[in-house]
LOLOLUM-853076 format. One line per 10 residues: number of its first residue (from 1); for each residue x, y, z of C-alpha. Coordinates in steps of 0.25 Angstrom, whole numbers. Layout:
// LOLOLUM-853076
NUM = X,Y,Z | ...
//
This chain:
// LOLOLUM-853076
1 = -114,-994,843 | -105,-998,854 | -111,-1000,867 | -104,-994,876 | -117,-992,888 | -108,-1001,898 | -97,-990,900 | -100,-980,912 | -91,-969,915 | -87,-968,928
11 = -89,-956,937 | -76,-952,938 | -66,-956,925 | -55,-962,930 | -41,-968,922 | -40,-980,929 | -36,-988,915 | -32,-987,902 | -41,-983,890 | -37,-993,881
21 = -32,-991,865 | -20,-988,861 | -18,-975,868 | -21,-980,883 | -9,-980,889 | -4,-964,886 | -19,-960,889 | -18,-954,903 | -28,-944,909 | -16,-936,915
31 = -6,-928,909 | 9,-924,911 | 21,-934,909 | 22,-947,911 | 37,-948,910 | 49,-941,909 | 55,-937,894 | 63,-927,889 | 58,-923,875 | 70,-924,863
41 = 75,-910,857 | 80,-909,843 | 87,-897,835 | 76,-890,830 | 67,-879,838 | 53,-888,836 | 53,-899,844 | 41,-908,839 | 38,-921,849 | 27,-927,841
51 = 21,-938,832 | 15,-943,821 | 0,-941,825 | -9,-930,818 | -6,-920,828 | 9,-924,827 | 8,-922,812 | 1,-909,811 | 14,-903,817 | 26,-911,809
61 = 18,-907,796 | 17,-893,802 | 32,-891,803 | 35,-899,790 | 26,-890,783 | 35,-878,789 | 47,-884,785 | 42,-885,771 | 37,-870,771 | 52,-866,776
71 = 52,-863,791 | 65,-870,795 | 62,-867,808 | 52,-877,809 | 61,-888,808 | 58,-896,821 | 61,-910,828 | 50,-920,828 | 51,-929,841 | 40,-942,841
81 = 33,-942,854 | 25,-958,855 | 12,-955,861 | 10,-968,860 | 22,-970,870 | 17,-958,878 | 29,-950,876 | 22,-937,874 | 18,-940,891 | 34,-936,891
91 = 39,-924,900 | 45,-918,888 | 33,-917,880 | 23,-915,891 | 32,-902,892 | 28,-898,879 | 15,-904,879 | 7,-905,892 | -4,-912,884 | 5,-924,880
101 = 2,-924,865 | 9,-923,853 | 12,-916,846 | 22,-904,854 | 32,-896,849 | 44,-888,857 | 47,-876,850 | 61,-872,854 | 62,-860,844 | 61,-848,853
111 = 70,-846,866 | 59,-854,874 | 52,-867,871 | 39,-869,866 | 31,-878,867 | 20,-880,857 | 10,-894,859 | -4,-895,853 | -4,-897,837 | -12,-886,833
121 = -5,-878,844 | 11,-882,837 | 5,-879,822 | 1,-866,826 | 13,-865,834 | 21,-867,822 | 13,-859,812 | 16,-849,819 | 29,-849,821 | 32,-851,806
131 = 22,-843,800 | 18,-854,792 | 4,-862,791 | -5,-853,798 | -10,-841,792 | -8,-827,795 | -25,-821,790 | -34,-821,801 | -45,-828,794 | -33,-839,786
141 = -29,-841,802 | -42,-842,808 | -45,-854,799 | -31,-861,801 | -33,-861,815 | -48,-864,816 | -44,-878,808 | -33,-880,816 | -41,-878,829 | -50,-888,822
151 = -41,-899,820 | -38,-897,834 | -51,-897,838 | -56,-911,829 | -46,-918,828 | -46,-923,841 | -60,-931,837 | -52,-936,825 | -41,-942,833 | -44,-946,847
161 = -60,-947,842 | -61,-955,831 | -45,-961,829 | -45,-965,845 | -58,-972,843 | -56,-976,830 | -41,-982,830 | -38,-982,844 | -47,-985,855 | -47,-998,859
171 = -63,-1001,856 | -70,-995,844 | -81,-988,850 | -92,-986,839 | -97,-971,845 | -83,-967,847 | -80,-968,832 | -93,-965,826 | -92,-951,833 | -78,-947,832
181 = -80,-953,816 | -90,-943,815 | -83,-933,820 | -72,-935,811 | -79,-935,799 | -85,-922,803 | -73,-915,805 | -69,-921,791 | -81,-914,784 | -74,-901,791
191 = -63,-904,785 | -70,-907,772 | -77,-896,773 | -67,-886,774 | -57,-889,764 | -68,-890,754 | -66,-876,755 | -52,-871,759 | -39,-879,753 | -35,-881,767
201 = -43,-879,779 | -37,-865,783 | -39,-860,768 | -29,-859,756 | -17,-862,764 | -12,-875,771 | -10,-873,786 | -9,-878,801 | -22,-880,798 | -22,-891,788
211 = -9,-897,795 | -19,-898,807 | -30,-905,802 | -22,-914,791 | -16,-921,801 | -27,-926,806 | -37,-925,797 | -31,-928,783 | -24,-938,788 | -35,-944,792
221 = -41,-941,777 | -28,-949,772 | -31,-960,781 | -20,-957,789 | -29,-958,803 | -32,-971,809 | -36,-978,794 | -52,-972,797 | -52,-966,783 | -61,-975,777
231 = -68,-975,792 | -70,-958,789 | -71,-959,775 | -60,-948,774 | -62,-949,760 | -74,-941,760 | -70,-929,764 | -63,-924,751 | -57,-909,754 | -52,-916,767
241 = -45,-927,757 | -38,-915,748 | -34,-907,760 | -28,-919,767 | -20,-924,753 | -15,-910,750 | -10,-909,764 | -4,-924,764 | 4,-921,752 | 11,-910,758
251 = 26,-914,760 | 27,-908,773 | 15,-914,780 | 21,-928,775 | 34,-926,783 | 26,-921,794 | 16,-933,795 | 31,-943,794 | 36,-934,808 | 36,-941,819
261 = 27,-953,814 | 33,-968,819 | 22,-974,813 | 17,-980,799 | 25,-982,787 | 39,-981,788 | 42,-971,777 | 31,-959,787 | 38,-961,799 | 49,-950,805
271 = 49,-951,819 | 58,-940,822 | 60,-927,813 | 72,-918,816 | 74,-913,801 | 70,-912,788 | 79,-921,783 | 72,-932,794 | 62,-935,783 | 73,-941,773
281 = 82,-946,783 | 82,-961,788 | 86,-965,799 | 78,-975,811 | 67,-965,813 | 68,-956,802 | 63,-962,789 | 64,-960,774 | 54,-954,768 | 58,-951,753
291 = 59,-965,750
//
């Protein structure tokens, strides 16, 4: 193990430099805005200023998947927001997220504006409001929500735990990975565990539930997350491998994963949606996808 005996904390914490890796220079100890920037508005009464990140993803497939069940209501305009360029430290989004994080969405539907940030927050946002994805039995929506709140819960281990230390940091620190690995591979066995059981993890019936957690955890069972597959031994867990392919091959939670993604192989890019017929259209920054 590592050695790491010669760091002492200081007394008093104090951000006198930067961290290091790839994130350093939008990590900030402060929040608010760091510059002036009017967020762009299209036709449609969701306004999604996002990206192609799990989180980002839980929300395009969420409204793809409502497209596909026919609420026409939810067609929306998805903006990319660069985290990496620290766009999401703008005026316009701090307004509709305080927190700085993708993904947010302005719902302009009613007389007043809504805003909605938080994922889990927007998928039930949207559940909601279309009646769809969420179910209506107290004991059927107990489960949903208790998964959901779960993603929300572990997740945070998976991604800024094991990927940051993993794939990111600027050192590989032997503790730091051997106990957010662990950590991961429990909450796999959860997963496992569960859908051993029940089709999907809120039962019988997809839902925001599995939208959640595929984001983050079948992709990473389809090697989708920072190429640790082999690492995790995500083949091992079996009911999490079915659950992740049966949701995977759903067409809407294909043209969700492409939305807003500027990254990879050409053909799974579209940077910005404003229509259905974005997907099949090609122009600098919308791509064709049937070919």
């Amino acid at each position: 193990m590592n050695d790491s005996s010669a760091y002492v904390p200081p007394k008093v914490w104090r951000w006198d430099k930067e961290n290091g890796g790839k994130f350093a220079k939008i990590n900030r100890p402060v929040a608010g805005p760091t510059h002036d920037k009017v967020l762009p508005v299209g036709r449609h009464p969701l306004q999604l200023y996002s990206l192609a990140t799990p989180n980002g993803v839980k929300v395009t497939v969420m409204l793809e998947e409502l497209l596909a069940l026919g609420h026409a209501g939810a067609e929306y305009d998805a903006w990319p927001i660069h985290i990496g360029e620290g766009e999401q430290f703008g005026s316009g989004f701090v307004a509709i997220n305080p927190n700085s994080k993708i993904p947010a969405l302005l719902d302009r539907s009613g007389p007043k504006p809504i805003r909605v940030f938080e994922s889990g927050a927007i998928l039930m946002h949207l559940a909601e409001r279309f009646g769809a994805l969420l179910p209506t039995e107290r004991a059927e929506r107990a489960e949903c929500l208790s998964w959901l709140m779960w993603q929300m819960g572990s997740s945070p281990y998976l991604g800024g735990g094991f990927g940051h230390f993993y794939a990111y940091a600027p050192s590989r620190i032997e503790y730091a990975i051997d106990r957010y690995a662990m950590e991961v591979k429990r909450q796999l066995d959860v997963l496992d565990r569960r859908l051993a059981e029940s089709e999907y993890l809120g039962g019988d019936s997809y839902t925001i539930a599995d939208i959640a957690n595929w984001a983050w955890y079948g992709a990473l069972a389809k090697g989708l997350l920072y190429s640790s597959g082999e690492f995790l031994q995500v083949q091992d867990y079996k009911h999490v491998q079915r659950w992740s392919e049966q949701i995977f091959q759903r067409p809407a939670v294909k043209r969700g994963r492409m939305v807003n993604r500027s990254w990879g192989e050409l053909s799974s890019q579209l940077h910005e949606r404003h229509e259905a017929s974005d997907f099949d259209t090609r122009t600098q920054d919308k791509l064709d996808i049937s070919a």
